[in-house]
C-alpha positions in Angstrom: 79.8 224.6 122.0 78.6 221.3 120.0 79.7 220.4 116.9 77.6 217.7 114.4 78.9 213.9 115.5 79.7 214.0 111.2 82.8 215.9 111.8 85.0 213.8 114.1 85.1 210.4 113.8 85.4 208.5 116.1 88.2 205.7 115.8 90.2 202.9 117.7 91.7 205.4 119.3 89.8 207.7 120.8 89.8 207.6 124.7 86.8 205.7 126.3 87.3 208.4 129.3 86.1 211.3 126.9 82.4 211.2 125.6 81.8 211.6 121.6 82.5 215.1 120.3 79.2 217.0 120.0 77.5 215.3 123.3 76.9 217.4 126.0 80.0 218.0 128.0 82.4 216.2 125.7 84.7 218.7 126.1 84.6 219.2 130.1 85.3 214.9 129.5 87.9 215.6 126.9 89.8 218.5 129.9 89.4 215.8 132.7 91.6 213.1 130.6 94.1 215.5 129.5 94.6 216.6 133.0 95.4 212.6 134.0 98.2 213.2 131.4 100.4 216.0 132.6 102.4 216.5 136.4 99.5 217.8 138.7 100.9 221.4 139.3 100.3 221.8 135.1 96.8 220.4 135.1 95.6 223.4 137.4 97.3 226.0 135.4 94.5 228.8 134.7 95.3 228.8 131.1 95.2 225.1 130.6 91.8 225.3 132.4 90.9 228.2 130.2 92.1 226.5 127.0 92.0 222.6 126.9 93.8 222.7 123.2 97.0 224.1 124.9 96.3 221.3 127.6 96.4 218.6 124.4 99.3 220.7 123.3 101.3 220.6 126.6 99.6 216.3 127.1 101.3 215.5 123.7 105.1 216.8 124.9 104.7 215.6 127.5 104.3 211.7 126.3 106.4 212.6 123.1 109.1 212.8 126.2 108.1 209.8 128.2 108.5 207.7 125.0 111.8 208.7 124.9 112.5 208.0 128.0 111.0 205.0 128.0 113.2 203.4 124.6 116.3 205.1 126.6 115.7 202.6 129.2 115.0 199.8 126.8 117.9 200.6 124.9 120.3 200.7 127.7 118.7 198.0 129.9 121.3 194.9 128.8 124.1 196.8 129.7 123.5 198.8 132.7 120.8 196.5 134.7 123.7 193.4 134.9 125.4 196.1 136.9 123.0 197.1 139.3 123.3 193.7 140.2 120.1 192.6 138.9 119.2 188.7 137.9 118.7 187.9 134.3 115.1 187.1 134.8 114.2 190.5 136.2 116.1 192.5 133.2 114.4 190.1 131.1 110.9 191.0 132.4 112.7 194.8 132.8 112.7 194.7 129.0 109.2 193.0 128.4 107.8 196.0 130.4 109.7 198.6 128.7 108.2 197.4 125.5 105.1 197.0 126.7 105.0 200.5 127.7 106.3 202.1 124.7 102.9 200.7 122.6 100.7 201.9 125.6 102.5 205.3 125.5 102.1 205.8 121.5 98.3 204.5 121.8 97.7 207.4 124.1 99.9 210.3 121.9 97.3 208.6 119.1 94.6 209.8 121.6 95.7 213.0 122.3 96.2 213.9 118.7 92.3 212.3 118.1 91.3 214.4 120.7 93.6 217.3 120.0 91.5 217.6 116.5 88.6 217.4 118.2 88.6 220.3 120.7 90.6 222.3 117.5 87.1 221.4 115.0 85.0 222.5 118.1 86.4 225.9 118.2 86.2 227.0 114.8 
């Protein structure tokens, strides 16, 4: 199904690895980026094949949780990396990764919930 390019717009966030909604195959684009997103055993669930908006769904949680996981590990770093016996520089750059990861992690949730609107506009 194509929708009009008029109903989606298309912003900072929407994934260069999925083609503008409305083009031919955007949403066969939109599947095969979502799929990156989740464990590999998910991606080839028959009804997240079937149904790419429960894919988005399922994408989304899944990074919700990785963010967590991710400021967990920022949070805790000072005080448990010292006693792993690691050296100040690496919990230093430990840290500068951490944060780093957390903005790349909430760019992509932006993503999914661009793309997420996307494949909800296209089935209506």
């Amino acid at each position: 199904m194509t929708m009009p390019l008029t109903t989606t717009r298309l912003g900072p966030d929407w994934p260069c690895q999925v083609k503008a909604p409305g083009s031919y195959d955007w949403e066969r684009s939109a599947a095969k980026w979502l799929r990156e997103l989740v464990p590999a055993r998910y991606a080839s669930y028959p009804v997240f094949v079937r149904h790419p908006v429960l894919l988005a769904r399922h994408a989304q949680i899944q990074v919700e949780h990785e963010i967590r996981v991710v400021r967990t590990a920022l949070r805790t770093a000072r005080s448990d990396l010292p006693r792993a016996g690691l050296h100040e520089g690496v919990i230093e750059h430990t840290i500068k990764l951490y944060a780093a990861e957390i903005t790349q992690l909430q760019h992509i949730a932006r993503s999914i919930r661009a793309v997420t609107r996307a494949l909800t506009e296209s089935g209506r």
